[in-house]
C-alpha positions in Angstrom: 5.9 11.4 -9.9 7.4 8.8 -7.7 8.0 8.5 -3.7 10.6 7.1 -1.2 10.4 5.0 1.2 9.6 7.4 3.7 7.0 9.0 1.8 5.1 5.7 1.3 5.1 4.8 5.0 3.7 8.3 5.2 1.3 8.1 3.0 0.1 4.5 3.6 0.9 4.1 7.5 2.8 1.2 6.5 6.0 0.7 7.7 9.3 0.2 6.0 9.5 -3.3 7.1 6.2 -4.4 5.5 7.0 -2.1 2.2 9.7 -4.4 2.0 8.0 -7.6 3.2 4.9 -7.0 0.7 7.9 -6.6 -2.1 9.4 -9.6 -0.9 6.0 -11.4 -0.6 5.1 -10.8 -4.7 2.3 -8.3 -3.5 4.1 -5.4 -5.3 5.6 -5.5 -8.2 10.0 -5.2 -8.2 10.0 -1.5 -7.3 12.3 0.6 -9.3 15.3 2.7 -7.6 17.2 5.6 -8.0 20.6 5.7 -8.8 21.6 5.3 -5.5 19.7 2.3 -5.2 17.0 4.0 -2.7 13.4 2.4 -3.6 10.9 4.4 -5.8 7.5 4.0 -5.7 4.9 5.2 -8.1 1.2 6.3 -7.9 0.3 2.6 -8.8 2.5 1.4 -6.5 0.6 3.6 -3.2 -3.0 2.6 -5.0 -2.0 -1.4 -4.8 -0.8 -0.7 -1.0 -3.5 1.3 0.2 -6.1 -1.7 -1.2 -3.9 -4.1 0.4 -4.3 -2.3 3.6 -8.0 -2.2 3.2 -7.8 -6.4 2.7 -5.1 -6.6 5.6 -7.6 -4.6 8.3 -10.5 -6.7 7.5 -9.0 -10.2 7.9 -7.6 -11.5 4.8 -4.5 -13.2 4.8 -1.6 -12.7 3.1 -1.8 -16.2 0.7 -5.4 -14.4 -0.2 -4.0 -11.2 -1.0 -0.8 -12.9 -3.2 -3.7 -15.0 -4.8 -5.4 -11.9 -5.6 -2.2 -10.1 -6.5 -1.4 -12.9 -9.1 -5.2 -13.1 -10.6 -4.7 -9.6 -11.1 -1.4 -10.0 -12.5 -2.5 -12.5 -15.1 -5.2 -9.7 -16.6 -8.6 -9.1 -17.8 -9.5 -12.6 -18.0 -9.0 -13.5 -14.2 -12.0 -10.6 -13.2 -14.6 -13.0 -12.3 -12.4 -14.9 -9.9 -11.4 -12.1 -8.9 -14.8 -10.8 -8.0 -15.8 -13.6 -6.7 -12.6 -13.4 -4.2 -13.6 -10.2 -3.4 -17.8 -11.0 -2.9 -16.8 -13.8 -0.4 -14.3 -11.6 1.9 -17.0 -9.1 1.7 -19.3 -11.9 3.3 -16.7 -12.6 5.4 -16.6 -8.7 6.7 -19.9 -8.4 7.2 -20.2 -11.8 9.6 -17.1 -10.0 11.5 -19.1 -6.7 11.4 -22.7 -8.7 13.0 -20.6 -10.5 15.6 -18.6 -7.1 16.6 -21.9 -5.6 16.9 -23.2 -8.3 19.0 -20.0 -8.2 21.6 -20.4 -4.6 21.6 -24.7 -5.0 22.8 -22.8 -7.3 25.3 -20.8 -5.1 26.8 -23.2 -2.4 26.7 -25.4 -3.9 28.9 -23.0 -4.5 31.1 -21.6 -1.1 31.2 -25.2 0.0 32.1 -25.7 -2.4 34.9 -23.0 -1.2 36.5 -23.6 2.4 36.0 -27.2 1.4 37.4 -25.4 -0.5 40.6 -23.0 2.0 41.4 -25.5 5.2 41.9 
């Protein structure tokens, strides 16, 4: 089965101008068209953007993601790097995750006191 344009930014949330930006950027493969030249996508295609997203939301940059793209382009061989890639943005996450959950104690407290103060 394969999907427009519009059923990808569907799908995905993305929107047409990064499905063509991320095609553009070598994070998806040259997609296919129809014979009217409208974009295809295939199942593959949605399960790359939908990690993508997943790398986007928690921080990494695009350069990482293309690196990643590319490891995974080369094949099999390149799984430890990219594992290793993958271990250090998990780091990475959970650092953002521990400071977010500090802010949040932060503001918290705050919100408290005032609630406290305004009684």
């Amino acid at each position: 089965m394969d999907y427009s344009i519009d059923d990808v930014t569907r799908i995905t949330g993305f929107s047409k101008h990064t499905l063509r930006y991320y095609e553009r950027a070598g994070l998806l493969d040259p997609v296919d068209r129809n014979p009217s030249g409208h974009r295809r996508y295939t199942e593959m295609d949605i399960g790359r953007l939908t990690f993508l997203g997943k790398l986007r939301t928690t921080g990494m940059g695009i350069q990482d993601m293309r690196l990643y793209i590319e490891l995974l382009r080369q094949g099999d061989h390149t799984r430890v790097d990219r594992l290793m890639m993958l271990e250090n943005h998990h780091q990475q996450v959970l650092q953002q995750i521990a400071a977010l959950q500090d802010a949040l104690k932060a503001i918290e407290y705050k919100i408290d006191l005032y609630r406290k103060t305004s009684n």
